[in-house]
C-alpha positions in Angstrom: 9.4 -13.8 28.5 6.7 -15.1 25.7 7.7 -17.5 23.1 5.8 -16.6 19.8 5.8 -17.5 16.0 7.8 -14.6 13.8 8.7 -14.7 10.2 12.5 -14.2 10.3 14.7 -12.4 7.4 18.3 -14.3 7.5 19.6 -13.5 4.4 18.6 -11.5 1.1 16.8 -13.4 -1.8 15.9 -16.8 0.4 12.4 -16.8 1.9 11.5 -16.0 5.0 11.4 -18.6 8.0 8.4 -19.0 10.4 11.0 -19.4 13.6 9.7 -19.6 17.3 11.0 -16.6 19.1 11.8 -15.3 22.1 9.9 -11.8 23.4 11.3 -9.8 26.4 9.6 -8.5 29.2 8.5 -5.0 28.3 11.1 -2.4 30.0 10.6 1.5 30.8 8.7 3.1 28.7 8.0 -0.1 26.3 4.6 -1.9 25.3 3.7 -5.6 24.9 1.3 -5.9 21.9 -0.6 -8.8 21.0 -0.6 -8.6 17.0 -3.8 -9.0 15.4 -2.9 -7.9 11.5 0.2 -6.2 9.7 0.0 -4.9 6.4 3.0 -6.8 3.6 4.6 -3.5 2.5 7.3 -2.7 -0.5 9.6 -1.9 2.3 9.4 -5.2 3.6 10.2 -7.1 0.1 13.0 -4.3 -0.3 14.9 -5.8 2.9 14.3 -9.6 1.6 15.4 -8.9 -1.9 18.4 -7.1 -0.7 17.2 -3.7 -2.3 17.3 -2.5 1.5 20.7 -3.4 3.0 19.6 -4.1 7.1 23.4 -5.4 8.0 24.4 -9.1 8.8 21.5 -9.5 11.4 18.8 -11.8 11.4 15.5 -9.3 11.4 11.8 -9.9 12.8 10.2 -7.9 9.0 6.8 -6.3 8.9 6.3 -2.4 10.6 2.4 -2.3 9.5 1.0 -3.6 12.5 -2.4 -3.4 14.8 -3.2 -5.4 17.8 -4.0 -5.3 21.7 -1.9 -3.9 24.2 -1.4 -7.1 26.8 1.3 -5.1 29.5 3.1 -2.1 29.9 6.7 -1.4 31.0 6.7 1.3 34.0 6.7 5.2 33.2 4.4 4.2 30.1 1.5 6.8 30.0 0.1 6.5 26.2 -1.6 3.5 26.0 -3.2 1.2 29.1 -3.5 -2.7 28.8 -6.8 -3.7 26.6 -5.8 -0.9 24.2 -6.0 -1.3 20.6 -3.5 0.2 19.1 -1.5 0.9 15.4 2.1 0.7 15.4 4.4 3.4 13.4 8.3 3.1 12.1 8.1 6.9 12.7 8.8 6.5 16.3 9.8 9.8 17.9 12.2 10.7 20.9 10.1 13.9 21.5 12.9 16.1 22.7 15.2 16.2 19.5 15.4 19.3 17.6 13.0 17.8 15.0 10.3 16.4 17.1 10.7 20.1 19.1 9.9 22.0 16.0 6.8 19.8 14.8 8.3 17.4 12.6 8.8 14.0 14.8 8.6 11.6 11.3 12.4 12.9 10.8 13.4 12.8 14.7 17.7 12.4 15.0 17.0 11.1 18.6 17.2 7.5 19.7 14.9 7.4 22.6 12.9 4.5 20.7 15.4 2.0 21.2 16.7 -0.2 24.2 20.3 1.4 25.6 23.3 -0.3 24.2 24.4 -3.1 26.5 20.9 -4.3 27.6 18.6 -7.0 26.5 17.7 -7.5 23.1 13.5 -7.1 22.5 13.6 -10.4 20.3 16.2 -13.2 20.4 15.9 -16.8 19.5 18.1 -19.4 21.3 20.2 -16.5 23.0 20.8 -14.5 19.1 19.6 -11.5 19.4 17.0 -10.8 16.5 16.1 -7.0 15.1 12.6 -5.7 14.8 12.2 -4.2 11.7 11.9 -0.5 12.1 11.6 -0.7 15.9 8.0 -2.7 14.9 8.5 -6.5 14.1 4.6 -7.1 13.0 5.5 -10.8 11.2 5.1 -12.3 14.8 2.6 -12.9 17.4 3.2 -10.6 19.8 5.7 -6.6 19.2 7.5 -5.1 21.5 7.8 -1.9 21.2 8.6 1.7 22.6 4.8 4.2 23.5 6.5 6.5 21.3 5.7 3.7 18.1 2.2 3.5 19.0 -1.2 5.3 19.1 -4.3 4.1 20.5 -7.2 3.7 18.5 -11.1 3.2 18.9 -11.7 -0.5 19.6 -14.7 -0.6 16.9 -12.4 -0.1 14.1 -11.4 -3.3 12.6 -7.6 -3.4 12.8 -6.9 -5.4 9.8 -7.7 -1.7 8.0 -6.2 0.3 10.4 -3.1 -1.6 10.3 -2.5 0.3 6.9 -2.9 3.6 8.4 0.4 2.5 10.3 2.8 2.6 6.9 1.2 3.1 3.3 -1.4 4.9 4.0 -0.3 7.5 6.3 2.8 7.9 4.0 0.5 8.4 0.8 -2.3 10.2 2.3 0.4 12.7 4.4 2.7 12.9 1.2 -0.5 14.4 -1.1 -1.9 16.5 1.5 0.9 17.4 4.1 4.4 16.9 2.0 2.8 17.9 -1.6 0.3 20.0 0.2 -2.3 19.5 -3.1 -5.0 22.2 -3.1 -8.1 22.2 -4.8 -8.6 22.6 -8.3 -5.1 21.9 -8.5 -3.8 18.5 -11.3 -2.0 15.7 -10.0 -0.3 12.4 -11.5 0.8 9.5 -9.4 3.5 7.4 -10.6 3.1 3.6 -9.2 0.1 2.6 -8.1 0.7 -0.1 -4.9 -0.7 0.6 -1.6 1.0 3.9 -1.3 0.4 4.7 -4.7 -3.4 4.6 -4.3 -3.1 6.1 -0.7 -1.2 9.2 -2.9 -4.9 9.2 -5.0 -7.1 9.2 -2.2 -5.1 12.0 -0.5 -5.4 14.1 -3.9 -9.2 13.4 -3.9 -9.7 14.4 -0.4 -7.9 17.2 -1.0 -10.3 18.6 -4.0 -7.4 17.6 -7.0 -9.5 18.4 -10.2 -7.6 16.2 -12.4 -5.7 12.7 -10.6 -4.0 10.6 -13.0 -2.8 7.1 -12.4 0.5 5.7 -14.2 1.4 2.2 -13.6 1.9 -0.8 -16.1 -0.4 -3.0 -14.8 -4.5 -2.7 -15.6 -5.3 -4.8 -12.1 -3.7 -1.4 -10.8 -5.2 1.3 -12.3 -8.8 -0.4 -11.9 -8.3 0.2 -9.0 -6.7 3.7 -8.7 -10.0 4.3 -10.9 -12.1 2.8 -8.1 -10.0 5.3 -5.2 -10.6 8.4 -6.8 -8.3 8.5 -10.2 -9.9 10.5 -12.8 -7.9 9.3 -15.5 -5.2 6.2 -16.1 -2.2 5.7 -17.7 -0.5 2.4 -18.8 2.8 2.6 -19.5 3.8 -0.2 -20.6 1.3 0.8 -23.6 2.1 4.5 -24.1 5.1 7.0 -23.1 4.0 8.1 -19.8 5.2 11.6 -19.7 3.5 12.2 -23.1 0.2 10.7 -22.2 0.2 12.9 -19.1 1.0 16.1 -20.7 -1.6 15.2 -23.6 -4.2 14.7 -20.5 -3.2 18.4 -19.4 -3.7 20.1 -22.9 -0.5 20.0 -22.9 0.3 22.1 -20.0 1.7 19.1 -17.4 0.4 18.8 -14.0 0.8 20.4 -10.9 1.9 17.7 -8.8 3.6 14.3 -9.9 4.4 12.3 -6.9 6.5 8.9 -7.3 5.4 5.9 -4.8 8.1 2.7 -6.0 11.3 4.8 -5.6 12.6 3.7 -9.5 14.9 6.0 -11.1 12.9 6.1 -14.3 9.6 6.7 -12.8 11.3 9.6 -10.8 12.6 10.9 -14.2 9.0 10.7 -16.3 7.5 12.6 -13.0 9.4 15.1 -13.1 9.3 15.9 -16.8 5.2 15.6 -16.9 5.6 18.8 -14.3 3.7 21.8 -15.5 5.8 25.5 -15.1 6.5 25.6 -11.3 5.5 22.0 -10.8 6.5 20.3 -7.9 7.9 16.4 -7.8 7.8 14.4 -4.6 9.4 11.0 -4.3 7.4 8.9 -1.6 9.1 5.6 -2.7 11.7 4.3 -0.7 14.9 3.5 -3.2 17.4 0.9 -3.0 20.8 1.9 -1.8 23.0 3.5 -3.7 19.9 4.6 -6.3 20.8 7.6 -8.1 18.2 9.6 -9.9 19.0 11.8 -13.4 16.6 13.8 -14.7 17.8 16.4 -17.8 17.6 19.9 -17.1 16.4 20.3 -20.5 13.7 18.3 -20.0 11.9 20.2 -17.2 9.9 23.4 -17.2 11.0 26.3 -15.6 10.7 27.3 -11.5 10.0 23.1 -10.6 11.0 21.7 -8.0 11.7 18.0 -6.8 11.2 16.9 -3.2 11.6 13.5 -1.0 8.8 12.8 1.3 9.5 11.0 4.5 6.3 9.1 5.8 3.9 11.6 4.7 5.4 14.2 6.7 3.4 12.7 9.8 2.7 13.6 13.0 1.1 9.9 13.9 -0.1 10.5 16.9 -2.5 13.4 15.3 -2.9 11.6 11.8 -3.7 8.4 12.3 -6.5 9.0 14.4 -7.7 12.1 11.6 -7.4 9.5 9.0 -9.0 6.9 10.7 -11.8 9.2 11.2 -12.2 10.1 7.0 -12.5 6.0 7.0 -15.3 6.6 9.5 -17.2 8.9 6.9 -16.2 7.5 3.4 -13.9 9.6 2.1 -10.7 7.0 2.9 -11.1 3.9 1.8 -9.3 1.3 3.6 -11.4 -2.3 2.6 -10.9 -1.5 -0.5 -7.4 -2.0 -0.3 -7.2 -5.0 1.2 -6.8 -7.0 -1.9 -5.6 -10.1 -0.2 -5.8 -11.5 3.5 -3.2 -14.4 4.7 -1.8 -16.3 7.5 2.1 -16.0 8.8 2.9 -18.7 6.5 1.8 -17.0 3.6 4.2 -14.3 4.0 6.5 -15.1 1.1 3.9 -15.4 -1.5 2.6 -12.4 -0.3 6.3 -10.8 -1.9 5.4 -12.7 -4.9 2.0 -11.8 -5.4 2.9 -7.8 -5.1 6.3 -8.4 -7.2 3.3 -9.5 -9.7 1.3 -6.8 -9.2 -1.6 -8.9 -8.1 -2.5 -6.8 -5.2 -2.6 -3.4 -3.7 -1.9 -4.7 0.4 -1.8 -8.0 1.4 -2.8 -8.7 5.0 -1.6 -10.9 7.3 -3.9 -12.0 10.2 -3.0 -13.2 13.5 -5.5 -15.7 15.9 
């Protein structure tokens, strides 16, 4: 057993605690990772603003996570101590009717986590704690099933390729896999964050001719212009859907994908659709969110669609998206807006309730 620092989530609207915490040995099948950076996502903030209800349990947050593989549980055949590797919340059970039929980012199996009745992963003082997602990246060391992971090339700095683990692969795989964007085609993104921007670059790489940004913040859509947005929208200036459909001659776009998961933002994508449009929502909601959009209000043959993850297939994507960083066409330092220590991790919620920052990043020694 290792005892390491963690950022603990106890209750909803008090910040998090740095606790010392306990981290099992790693069992069958499970990996000991040594963290060296983890992204601050929206889902994280959800859980410690009780948007995201996780249950009475005290829980280990972050799921963006890179580091170093220090031991392996027996049976484990995907990664090898010294390994760098990026964890995934779209762990996979690989035998489920889901993962079977090529789409593991929705798997109904539970092969990820440890049988009922054994050991918790994480406890502190003999609680057990939960690793958020099956990840945990607030704290030194994650413990974590070969099924969460995928190795990576030890010269890519894993403070970027920690992204690729959450925001990144679910805005990049929502534009290109999900939304399926072809060239020439026009695109609007409403909510520019990290998966926000991730939704642009996946439209750019994809040959979009038109991406526009919608958010209400100008910090934001400087930099949506600076990841491939062709034209920006600020709503707290102008009506959204009107601005978009005046950007479109007043035809509407292709594509409008939401990344915050807001009920009105859902709404104004939807109704910026052009005739057989198609909406995705790639934000993650808070419970009980209902959306409402008029029929009235949209054009005909449209469709709306959730996207889970980008539609990933980790274990292929990251790797491919990794390798677009590689040539230019992703760009991953660019996001990195903000870089902290463990300690840090409850401005980080403030500064992105602010809009000050597209990813903060905690680093680990």
């Amino acid at each position: 057993m290792t005892q390491v620092a963690a950022a603990v989530f106890r209750q909803p609207k008090q910040p998090l605690e740095i606790e010392s915490v306990t981290v099992d040995e790693p069992g069958d099948r499970e990996v000991l990772v040594r963290t060296v950076a983890s992204g601050v996502c929206h889902s994280d903030l959800h859980v410690a603003d009780g948007s995201l209800y996780v249950g009475r349990r005290a829980v280990v947050l972050g799921h963006e996570g890179a580091g170093v593989v220090e031991a392996v549980g027996r049976s484990v055949r995907a990664v090898s101590v010294g390994d760098h590797v990026v964890g995934c919340l779209s762990g996979f059970c690989g035998s489920c009717e889901q993962c079977l039929s090529g789409h593991p980012n929705v798997c109904v199996g539970e092969a990820t986590a440890r049988p009922r009745g054994e050991a918790p992963r994480l406890s502190r003082d003999g609680e057990p704690l939960v690793p958020f997602a099956g990840i945990g990246s607030f704290a030194e060391r994650m413990l974590v099933h070969e099924n969460s992971v995928v190795g990576v090339d030890p010269d890519l700095p894993l403070e970027v390729a920690a992204l690729v683990g959450c925001g990144v692969l679910t805005g990049v795989g929502a534009a290109l896999r999900t939304a399926r964007v072809e060239a020439g085609q026009s695109v609007a993104v409403f909510g520019c964050g990290g998966v926000g921007l991730s939704i642009i670059q996946g439209a750019r790489i994809a040959g979009a001719s038109r991406i526009i940004a919608v958010d209400q913040f100008d910090a934001k859509l400087d930099m949506a212009r600076a990841v491939g947005a062709t034209h920006v929208v600020n709503s707290s200036a102008e009506d959204a859907v009107e601005a978009v459909r005046g950007l479109t001659g007043g035809a509407g776009v292709d594509h409008a994908l939401e990344a915050v998961g807001h009920p009105g933002l859902v709404r104004q994508a939807a109704e910026s659709l052009a005739v057989r449009g198609t909406c995705t929502i790639v934000g993650v909601p808070p419970d009980g969110t209902v959306f409402e959009v008029p029929y009235s209000a949209i054009r005909p043959e449209c469709r709306v669609q959730t996207s889970r993850m980008g539609s990933n297939r980790f274990r292929i994507d990251i790797p491919r998206y990794l390798d677009l960083y590689r040539q230019g066409r992703l760009l991953l330092d660019e996001m990195v807006t903000r870089r902290a220590r463990l300690e840090d991790v409850n401005d980080a919620f403030r500064a992105m309730t602010a809009g000050e920052v597209a990813r903060t990043v905690v680093l680990f020694d």
